[in-house]
mmCIF file as gemmi writes it, N, C-alpha and C atoms, coordinates in Angstrom:
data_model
loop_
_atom_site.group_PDB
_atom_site.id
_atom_site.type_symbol
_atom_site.label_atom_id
_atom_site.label_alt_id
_atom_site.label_comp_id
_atom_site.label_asym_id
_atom_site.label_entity_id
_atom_site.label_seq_id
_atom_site.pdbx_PDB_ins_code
_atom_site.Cartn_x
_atom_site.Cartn_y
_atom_site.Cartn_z
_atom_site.occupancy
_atom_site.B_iso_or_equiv
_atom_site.pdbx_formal_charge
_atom_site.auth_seq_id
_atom_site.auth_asym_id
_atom_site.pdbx_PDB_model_num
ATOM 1 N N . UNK Axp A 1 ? 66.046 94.552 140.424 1 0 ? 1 A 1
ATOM 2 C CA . UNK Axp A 1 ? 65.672 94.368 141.826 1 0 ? 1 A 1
ATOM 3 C C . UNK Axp A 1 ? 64.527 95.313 142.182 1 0 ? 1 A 1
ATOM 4 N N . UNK Axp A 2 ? 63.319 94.922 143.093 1 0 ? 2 A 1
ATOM 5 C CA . UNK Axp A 2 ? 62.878 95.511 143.641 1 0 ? 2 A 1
ATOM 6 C C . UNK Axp A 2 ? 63.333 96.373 144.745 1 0 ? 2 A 1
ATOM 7 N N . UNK Axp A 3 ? 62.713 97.701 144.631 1 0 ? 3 A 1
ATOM 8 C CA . UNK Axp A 3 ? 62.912 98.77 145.556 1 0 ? 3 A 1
ATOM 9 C C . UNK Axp A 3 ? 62.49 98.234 146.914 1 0 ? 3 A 1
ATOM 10 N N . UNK Axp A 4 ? 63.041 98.708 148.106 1 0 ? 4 A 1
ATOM 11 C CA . UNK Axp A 4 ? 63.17 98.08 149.383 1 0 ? 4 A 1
ATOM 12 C C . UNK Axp A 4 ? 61.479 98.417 150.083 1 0 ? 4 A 1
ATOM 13 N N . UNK Axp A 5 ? 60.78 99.446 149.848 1 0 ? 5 A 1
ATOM 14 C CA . UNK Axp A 5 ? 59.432 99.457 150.236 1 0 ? 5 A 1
ATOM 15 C C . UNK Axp A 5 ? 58.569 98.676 149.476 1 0 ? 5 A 1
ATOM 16 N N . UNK Axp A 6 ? 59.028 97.927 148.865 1 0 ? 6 A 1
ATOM 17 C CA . UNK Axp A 6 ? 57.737 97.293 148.314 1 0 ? 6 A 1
ATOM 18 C C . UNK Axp A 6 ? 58.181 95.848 148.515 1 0 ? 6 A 1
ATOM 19 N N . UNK Axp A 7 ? 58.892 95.567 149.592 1 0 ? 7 A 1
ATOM 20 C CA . UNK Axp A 7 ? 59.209 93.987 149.642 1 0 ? 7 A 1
ATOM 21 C C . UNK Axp A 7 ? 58.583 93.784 150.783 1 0 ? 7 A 1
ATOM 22 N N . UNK Axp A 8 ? 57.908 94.49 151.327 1 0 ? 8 A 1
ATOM 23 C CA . UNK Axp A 8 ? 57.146 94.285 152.607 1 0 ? 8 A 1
ATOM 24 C C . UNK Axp A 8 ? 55.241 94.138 152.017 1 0 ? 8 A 1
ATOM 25 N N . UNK Axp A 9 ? 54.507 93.773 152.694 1 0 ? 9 A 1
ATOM 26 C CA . UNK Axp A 9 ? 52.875 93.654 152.088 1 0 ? 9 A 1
ATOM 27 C C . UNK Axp A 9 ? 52.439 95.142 152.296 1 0 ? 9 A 1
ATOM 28 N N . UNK Axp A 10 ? 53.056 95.733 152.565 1 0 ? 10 A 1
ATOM 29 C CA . UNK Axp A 10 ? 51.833 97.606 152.723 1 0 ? 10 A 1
ATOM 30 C C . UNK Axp A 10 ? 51.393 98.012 151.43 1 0 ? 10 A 1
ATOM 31 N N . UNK Axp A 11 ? 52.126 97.438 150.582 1 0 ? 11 A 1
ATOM 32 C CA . UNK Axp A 11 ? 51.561 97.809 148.651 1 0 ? 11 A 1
ATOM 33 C C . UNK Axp A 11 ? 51.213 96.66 148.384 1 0 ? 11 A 1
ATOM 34 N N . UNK Axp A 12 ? 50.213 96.292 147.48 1 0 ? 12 A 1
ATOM 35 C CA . UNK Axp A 12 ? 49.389 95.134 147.463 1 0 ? 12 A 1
ATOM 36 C C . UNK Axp A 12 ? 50.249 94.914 145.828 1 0 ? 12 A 1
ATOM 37 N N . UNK Axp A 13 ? 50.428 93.753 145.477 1 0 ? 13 A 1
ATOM 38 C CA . UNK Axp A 13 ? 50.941 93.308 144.055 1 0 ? 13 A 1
ATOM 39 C C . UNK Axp A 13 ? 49.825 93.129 142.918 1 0 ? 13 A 1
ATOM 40 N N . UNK Axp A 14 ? 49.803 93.534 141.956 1 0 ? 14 A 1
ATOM 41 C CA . UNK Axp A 14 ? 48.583 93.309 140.949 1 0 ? 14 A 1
ATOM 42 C C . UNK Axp A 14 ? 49.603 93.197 139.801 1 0 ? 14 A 1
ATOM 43 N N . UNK Axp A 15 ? 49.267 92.358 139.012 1 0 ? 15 A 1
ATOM 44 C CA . UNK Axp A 15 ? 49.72 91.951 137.909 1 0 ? 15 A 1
ATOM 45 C C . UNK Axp A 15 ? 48.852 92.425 136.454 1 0 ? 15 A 1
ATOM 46 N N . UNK Axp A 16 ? 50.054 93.279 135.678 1 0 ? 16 A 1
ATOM 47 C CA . UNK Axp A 16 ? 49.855 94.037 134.991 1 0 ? 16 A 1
ATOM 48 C C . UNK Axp A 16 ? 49.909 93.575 133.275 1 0 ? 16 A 1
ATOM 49 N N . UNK Axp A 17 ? 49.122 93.707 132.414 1 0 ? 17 A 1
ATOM 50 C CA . UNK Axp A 17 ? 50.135 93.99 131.013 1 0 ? 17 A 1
ATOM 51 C C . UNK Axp A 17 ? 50.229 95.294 130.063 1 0 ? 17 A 1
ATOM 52 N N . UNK Axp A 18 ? 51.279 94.887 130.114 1 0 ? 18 A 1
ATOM 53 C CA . UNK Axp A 18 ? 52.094 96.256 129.578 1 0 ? 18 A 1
ATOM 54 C C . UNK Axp A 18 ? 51.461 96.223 128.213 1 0 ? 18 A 1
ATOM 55 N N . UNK Axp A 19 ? 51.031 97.703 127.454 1 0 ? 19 A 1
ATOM 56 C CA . UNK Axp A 19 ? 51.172 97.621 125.435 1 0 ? 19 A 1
ATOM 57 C C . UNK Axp A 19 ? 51.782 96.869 124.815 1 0 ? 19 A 1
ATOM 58 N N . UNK Axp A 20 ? 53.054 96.63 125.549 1 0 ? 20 A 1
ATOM 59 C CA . UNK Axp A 20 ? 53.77 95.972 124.941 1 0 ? 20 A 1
ATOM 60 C C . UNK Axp A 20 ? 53.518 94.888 125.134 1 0 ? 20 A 1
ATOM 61 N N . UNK Axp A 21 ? 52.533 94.053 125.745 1 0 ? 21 A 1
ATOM 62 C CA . UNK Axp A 21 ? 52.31 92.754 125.584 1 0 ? 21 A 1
ATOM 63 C C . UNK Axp A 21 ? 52.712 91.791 126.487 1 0 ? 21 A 1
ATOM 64 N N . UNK Axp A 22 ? 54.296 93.075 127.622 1 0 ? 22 A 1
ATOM 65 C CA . UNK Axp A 22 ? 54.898 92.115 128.426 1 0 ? 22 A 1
ATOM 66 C C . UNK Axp A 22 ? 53.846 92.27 129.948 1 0 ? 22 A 1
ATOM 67 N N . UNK Axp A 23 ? 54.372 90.816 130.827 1 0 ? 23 A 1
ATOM 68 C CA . UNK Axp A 23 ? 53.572 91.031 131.865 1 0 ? 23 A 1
ATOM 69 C C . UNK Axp A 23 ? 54.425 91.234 133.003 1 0 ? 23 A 1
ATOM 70 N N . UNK Axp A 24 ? 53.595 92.283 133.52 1 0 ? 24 A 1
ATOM 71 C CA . UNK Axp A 24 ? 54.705 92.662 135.083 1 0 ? 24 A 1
ATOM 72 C C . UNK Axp A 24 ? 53.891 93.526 136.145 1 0 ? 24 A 1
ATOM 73 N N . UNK Axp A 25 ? 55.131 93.205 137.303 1 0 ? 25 A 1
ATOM 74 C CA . UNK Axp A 25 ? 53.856 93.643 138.419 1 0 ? 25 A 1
ATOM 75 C C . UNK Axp A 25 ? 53.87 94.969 139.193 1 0 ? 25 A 1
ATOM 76 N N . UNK Axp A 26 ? 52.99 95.502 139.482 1 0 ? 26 A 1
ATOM 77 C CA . UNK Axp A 26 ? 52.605 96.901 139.912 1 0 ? 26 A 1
ATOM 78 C C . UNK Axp A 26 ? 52.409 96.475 141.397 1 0 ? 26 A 1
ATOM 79 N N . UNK Axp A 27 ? 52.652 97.611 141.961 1 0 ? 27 A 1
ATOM 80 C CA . UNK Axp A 27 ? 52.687 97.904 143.774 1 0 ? 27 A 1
ATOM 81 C C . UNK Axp A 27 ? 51.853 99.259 143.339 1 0 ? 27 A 1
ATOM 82 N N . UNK Axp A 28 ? 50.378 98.789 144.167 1 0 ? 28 A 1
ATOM 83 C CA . UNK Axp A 28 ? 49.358 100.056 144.678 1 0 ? 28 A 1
ATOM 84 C C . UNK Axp A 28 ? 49.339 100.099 146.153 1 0 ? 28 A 1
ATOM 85 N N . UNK Axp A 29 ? 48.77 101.076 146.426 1 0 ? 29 A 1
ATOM 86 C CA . UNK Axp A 29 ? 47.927 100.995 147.778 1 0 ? 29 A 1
ATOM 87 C C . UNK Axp A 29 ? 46.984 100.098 148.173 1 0 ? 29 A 1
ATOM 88 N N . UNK Axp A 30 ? 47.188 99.584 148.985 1 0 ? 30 A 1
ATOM 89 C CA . UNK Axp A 30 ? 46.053 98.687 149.845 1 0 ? 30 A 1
ATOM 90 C C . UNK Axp A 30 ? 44.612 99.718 150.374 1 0 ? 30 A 1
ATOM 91 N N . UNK Axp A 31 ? 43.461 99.189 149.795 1 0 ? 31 A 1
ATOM 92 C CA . UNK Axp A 31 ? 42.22 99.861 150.42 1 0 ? 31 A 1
ATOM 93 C C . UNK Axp A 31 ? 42.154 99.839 152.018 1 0 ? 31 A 1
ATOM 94 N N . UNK Axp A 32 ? 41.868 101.031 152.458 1 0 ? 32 A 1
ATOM 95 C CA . UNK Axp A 32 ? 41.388 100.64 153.84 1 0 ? 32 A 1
ATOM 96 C C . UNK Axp A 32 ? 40.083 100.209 154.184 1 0 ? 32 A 1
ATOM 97 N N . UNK Axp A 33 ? 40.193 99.634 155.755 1 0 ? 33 A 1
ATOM 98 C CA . UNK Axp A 33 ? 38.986 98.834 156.156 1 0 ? 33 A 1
ATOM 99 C C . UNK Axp A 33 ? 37.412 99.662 155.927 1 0 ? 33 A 1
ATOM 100 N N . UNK Axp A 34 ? 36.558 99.005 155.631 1 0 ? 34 A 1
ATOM 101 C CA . UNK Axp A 34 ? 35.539 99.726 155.834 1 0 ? 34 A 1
ATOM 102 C C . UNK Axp A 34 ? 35.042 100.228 157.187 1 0 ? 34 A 1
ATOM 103 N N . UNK Axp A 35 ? 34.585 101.772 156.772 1 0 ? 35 A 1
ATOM 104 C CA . UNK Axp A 35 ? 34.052 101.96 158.083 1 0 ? 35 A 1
ATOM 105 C C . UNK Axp A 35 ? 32.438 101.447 158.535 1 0 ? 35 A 1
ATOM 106 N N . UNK Axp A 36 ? 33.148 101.671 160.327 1 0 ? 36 A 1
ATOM 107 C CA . UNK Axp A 36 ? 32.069 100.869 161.284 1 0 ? 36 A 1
ATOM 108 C C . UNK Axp A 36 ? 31.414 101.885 161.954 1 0 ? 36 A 1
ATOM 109 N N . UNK Axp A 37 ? 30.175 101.267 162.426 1 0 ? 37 A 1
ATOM 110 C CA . UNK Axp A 37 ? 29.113 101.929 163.269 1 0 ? 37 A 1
ATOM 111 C C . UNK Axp A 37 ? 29.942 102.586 164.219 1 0 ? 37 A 1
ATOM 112 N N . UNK Axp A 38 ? 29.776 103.898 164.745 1 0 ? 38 A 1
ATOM 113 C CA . UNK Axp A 38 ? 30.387 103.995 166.527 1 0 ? 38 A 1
ATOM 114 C C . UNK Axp A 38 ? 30.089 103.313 167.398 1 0 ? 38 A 1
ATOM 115 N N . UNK Axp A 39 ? 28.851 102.988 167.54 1 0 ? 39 A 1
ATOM 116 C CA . UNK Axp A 39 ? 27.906 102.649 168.297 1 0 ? 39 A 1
ATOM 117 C C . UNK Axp A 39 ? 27.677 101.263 168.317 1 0 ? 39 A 1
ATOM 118 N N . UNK Axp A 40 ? 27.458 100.413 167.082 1 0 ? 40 A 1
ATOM 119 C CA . UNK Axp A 40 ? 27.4 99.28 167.239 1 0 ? 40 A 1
ATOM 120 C C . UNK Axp A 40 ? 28.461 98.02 166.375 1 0 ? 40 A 1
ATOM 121 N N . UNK Axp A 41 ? 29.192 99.017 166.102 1 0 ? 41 A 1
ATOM 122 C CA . UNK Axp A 41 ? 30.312 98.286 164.763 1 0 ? 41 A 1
ATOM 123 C C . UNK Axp A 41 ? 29.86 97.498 163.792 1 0 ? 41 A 1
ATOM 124 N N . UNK Axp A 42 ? 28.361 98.066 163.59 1 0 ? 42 A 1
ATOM 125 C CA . UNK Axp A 42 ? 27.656 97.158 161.858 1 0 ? 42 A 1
ATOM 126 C C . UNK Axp A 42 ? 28.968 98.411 160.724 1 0 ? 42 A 1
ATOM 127 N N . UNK Axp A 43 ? 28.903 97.418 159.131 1 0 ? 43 A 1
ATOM 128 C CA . UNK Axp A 43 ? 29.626 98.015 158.374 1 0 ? 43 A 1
ATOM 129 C C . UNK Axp A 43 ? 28.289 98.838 157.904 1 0 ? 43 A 1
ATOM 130 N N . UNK Axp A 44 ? 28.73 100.73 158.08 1 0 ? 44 A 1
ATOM 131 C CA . UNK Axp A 44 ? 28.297 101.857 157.164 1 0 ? 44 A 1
ATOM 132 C C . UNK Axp A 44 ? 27.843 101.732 155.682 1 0 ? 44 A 1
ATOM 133 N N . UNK Axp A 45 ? 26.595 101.738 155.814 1 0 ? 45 A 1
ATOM 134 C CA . UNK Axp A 45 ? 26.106 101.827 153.824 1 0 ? 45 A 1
ATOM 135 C C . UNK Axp A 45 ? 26.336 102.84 153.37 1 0 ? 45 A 1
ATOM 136 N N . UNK Axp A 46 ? 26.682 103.654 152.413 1 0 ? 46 A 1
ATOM 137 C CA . UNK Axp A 46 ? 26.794 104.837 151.368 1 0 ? 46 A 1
ATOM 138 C C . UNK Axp A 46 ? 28.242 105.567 152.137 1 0 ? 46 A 1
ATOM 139 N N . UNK Axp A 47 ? 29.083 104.764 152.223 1 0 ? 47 A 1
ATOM 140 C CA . UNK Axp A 47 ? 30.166 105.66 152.686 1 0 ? 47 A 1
ATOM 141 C C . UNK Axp A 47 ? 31.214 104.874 151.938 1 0 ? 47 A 1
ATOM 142 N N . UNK Axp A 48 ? 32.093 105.527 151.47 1 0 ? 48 A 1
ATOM 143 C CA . UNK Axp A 48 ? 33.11 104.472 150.25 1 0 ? 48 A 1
ATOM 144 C C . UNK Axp A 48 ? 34.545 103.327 150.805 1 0 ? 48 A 1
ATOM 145 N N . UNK Axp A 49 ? 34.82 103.215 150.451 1 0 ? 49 A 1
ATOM 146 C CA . UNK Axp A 49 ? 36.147 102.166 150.841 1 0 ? 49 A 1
ATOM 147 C C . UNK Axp A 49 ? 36.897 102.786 149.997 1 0 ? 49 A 1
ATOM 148 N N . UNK Axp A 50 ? 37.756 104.216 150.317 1 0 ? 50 A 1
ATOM 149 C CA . UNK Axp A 50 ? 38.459 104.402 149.474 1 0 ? 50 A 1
ATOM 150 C C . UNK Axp A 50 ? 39.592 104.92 150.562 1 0 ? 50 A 1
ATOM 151 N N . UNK Axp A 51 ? 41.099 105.698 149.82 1 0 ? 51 A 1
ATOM 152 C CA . UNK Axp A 51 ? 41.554 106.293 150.356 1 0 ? 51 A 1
ATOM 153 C C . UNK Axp A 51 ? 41.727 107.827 150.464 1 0 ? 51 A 1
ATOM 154 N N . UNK Axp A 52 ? 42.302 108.454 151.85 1 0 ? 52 A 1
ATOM 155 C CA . UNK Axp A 52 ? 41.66 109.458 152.236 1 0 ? 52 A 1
ATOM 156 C C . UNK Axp A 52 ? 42.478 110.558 150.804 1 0 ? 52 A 1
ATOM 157 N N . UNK Axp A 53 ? 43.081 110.169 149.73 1 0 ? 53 A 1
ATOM 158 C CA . UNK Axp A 53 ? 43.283 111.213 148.575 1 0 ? 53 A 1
ATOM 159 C C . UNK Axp A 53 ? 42.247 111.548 147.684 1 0 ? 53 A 1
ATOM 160 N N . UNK Axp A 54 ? 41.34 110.118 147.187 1 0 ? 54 A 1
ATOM 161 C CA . UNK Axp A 54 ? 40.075 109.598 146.624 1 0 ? 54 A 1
ATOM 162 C C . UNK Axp A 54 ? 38.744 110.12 147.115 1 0 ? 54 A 1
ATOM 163 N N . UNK Axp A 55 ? 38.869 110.682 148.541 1 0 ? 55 A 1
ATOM 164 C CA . UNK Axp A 55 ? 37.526 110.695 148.915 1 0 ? 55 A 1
ATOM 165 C C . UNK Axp A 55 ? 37.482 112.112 148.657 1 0 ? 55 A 1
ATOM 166 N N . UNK Axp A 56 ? 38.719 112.896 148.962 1 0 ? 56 A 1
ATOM 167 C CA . UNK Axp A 56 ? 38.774 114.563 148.415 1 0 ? 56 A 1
ATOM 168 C C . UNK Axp A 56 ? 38.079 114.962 147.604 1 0 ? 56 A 1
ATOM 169 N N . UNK Axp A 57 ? 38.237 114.547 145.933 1 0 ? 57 A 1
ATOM 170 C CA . UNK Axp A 57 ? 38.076 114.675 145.144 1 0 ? 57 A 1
ATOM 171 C C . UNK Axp A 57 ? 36.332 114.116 144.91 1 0 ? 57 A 1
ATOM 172 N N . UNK Axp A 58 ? 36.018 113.231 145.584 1 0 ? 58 A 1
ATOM 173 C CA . UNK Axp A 58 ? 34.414 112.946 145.253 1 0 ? 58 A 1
ATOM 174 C C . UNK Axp A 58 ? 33.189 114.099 146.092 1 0 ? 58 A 1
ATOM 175 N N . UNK Axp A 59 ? 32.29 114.126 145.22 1 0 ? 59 A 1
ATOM 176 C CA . UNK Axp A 59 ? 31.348 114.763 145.93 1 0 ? 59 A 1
ATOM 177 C C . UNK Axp A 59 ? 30.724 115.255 146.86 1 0 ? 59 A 1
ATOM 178 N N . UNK Axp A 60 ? 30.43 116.076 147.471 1 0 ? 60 A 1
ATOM 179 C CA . UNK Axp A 60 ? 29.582 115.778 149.303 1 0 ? 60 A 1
ATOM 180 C C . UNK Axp A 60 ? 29.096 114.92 149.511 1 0 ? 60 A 1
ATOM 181 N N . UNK Axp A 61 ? 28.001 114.42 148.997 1 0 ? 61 A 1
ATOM 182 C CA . UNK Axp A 61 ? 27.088 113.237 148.624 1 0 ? 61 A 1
ATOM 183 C C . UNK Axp A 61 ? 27.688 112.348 148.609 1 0 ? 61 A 1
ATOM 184 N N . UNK Axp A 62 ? 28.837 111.647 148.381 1 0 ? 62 A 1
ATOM 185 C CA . UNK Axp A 62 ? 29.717 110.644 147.898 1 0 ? 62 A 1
ATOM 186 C C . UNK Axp A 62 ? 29.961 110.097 148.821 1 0 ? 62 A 1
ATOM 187 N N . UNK Axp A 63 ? 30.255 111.159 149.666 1 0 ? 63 A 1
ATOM 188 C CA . UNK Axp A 63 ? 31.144 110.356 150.795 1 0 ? 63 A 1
ATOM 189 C C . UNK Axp A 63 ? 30.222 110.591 152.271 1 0 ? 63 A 1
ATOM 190 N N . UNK Axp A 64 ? 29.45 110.473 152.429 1 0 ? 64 A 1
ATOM 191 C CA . UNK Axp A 64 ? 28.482 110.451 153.567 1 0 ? 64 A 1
ATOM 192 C C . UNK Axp A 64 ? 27.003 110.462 153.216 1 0 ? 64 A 1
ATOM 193 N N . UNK Axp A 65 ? 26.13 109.477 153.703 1 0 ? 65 A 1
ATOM 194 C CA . UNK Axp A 65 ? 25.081 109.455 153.985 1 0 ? 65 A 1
ATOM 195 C C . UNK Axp A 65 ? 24.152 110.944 154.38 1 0 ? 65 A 1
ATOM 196 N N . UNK Axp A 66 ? 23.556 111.967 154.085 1 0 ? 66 A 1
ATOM 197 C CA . UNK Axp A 66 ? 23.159 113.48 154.074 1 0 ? 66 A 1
ATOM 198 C C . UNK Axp A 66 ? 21.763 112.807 155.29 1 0 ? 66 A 1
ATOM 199 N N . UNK Axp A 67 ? 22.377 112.622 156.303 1 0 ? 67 A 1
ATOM 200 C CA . UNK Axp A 67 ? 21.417 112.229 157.466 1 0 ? 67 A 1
ATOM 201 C C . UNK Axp A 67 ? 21.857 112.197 158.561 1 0 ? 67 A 1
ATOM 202 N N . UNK Axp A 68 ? 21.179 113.248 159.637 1 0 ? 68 A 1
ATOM 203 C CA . UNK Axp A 68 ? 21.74 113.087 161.058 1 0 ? 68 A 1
ATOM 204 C C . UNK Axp A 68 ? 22.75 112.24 161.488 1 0 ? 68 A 1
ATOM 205 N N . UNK Axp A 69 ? 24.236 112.097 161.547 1 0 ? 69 A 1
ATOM 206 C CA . UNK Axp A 69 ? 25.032 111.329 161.841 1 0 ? 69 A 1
ATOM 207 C C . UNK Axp A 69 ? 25.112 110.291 161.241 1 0 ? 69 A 1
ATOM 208 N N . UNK Axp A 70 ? 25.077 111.061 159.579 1 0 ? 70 A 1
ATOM 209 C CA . UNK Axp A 70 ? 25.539 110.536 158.385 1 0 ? 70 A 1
ATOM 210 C C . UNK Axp A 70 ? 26.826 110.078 158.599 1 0 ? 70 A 1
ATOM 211 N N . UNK Axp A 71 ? 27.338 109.003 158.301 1 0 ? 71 A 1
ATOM 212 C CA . UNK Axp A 71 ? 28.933 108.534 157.872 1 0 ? 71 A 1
ATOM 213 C C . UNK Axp A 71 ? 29.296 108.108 159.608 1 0 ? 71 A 1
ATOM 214 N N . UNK Axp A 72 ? 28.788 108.665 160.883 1 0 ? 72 A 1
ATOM 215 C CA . UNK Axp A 72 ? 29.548 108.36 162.199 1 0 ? 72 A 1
ATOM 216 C C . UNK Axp A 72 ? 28.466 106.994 162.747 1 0 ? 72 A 1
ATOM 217 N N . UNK Axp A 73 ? 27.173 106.567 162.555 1 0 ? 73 A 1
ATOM 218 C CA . UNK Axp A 73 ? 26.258 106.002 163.013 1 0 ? 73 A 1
ATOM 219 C C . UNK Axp A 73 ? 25.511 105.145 161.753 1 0 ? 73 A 1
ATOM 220 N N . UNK Axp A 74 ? 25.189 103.445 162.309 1 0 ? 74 A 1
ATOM 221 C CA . UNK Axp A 74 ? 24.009 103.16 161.68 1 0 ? 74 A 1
ATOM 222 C C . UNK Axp A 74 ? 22.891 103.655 161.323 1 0 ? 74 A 1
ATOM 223 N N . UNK Axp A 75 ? 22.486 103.233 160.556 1 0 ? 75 A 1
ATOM 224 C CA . UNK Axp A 75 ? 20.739 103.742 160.36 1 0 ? 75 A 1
ATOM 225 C C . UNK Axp A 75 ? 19.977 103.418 162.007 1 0 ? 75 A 1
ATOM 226 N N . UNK Axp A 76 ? 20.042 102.537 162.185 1 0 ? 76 A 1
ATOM 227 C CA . UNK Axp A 76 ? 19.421 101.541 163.466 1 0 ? 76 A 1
ATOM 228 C C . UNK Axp A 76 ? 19.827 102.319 164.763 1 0 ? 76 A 1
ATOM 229 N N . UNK Axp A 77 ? 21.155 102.665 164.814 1 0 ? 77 A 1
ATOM 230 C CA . UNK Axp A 77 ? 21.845 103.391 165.762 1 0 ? 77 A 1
ATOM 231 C C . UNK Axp A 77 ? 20.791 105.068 166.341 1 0 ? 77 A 1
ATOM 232 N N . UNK Axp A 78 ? 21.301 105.565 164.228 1 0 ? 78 A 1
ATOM 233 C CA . UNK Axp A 78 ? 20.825 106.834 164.814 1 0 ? 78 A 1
ATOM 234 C C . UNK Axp A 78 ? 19.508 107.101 165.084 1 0 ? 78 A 1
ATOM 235 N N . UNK Axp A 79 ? 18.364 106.157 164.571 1 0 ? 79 A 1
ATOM 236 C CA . UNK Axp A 79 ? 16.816 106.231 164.939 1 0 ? 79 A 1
ATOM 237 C C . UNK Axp A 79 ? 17.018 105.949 166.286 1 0 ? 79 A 1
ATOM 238 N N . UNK Axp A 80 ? 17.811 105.276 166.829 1 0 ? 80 A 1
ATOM 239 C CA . UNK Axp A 80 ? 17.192 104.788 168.193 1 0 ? 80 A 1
ATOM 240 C C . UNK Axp A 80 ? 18.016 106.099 169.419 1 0 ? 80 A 1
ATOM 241 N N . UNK Axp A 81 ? 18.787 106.685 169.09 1 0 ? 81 A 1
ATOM 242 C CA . UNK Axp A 81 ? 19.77 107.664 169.778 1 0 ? 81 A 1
ATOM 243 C C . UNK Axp A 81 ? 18.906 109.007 169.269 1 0 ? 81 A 1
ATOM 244 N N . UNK Axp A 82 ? 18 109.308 168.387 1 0 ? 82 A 1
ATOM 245 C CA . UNK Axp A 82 ? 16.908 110.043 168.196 1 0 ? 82 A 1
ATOM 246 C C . UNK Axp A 82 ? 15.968 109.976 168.893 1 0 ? 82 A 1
ATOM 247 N N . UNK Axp A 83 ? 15.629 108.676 168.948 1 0 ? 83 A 1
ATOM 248 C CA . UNK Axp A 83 ? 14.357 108.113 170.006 1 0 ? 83 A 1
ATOM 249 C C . UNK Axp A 83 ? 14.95 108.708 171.37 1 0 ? 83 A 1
ATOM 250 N N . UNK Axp A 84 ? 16.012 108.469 171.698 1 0 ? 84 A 1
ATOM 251 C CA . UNK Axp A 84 ? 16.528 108.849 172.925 1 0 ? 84 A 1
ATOM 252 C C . UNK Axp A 84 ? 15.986 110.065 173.739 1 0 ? 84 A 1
ATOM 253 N N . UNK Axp A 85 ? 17.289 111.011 172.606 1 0 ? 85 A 1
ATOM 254 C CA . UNK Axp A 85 ? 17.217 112.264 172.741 1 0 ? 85 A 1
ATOM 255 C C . UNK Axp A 85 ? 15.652 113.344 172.909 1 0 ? 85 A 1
ATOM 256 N N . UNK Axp A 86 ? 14.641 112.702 172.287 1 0 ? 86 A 1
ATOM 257 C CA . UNK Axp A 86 ? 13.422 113.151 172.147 1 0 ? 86 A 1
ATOM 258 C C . UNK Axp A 86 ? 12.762 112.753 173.106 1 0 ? 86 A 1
ATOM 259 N N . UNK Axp A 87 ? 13.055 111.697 174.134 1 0 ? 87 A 1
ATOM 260 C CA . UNK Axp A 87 ? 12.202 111.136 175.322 1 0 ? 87 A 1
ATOM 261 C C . UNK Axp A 87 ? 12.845 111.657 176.667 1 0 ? 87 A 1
ATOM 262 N N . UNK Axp A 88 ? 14.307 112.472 176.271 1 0 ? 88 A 1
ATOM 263 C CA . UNK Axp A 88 ? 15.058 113.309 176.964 1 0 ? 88 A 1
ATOM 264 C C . UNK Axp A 88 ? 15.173 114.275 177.768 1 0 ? 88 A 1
ATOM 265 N N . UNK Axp A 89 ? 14.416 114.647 176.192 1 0 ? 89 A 1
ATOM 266 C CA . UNK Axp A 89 ? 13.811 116.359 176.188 1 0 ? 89 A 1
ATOM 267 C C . UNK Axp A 89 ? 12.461 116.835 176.913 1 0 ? 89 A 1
ATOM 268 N N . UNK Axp A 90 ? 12.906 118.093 178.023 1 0 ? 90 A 1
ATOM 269 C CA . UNK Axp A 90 ? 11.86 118.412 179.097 1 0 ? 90 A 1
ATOM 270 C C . UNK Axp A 90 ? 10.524 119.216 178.216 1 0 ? 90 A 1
ATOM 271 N N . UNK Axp A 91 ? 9.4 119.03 178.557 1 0 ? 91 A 1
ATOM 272 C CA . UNK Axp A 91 ? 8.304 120.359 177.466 1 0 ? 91 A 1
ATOM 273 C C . UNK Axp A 91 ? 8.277 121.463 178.66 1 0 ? 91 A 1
C-alpha cells in the first residue's frame, strides 16, 4: 500500500526503473510556478524554476539576473521605472 501523503497530487508520480529491471513509481516534488514580473506579471528570464532547497545551493548568479531589480522586475519594467525615477529627480 501506498503511504497516505502520497495519495493526494502534492507529489507528482514519475515512473521509474529499478537495476533490477523492475518498473515502479516514485513520488517527487512538484516544481513551483515560475516567477512573475511585480509590475507587469511577464514570466522572469534568468531566474530558475526550482525549489527553494535547490536554489540554496546554486550560485549568486544562478539565481537572479545581477541587474537593478534583478529577479523582482522585467527587463521592460525596470528600464521604464528607471526612466521614471530619473525624470523624478530634482537638479
Amino acid at each position: 500500500m501506498v503511504a497516505g501523503k502520497f495519495k493526494s497530487r502534492t507529489f507528482r508520480r514519475v515512473k521509474i526503473t529499478t537495476p533490477g529491471g523492475e518498473n515502479k513509481i516514485s513520488y517527487r516534488h512538484r516544481k513551483p510556478a515560475t516567477p512573475k514580473c511585480g509590475s507587469c506579471g511577464a514570466v522572469l528570464k534568468g531566474v530558475p524554476r526550482a525549489r527553494k532547497s535547490e536554489i540554496v545551493n546554486m550560485p549568486k548568479t544562478a539565481k537572479r539576473p545581477e541587474r537593478p531589480y534583478g529577479g523582482v522586475l522585467c527587463s521592460k519594467c525596470m528600464r521604464a521605472k528607471i526612466k521614471d525615477q530619473a525624470r523624478q529627480t530634482k537638479i
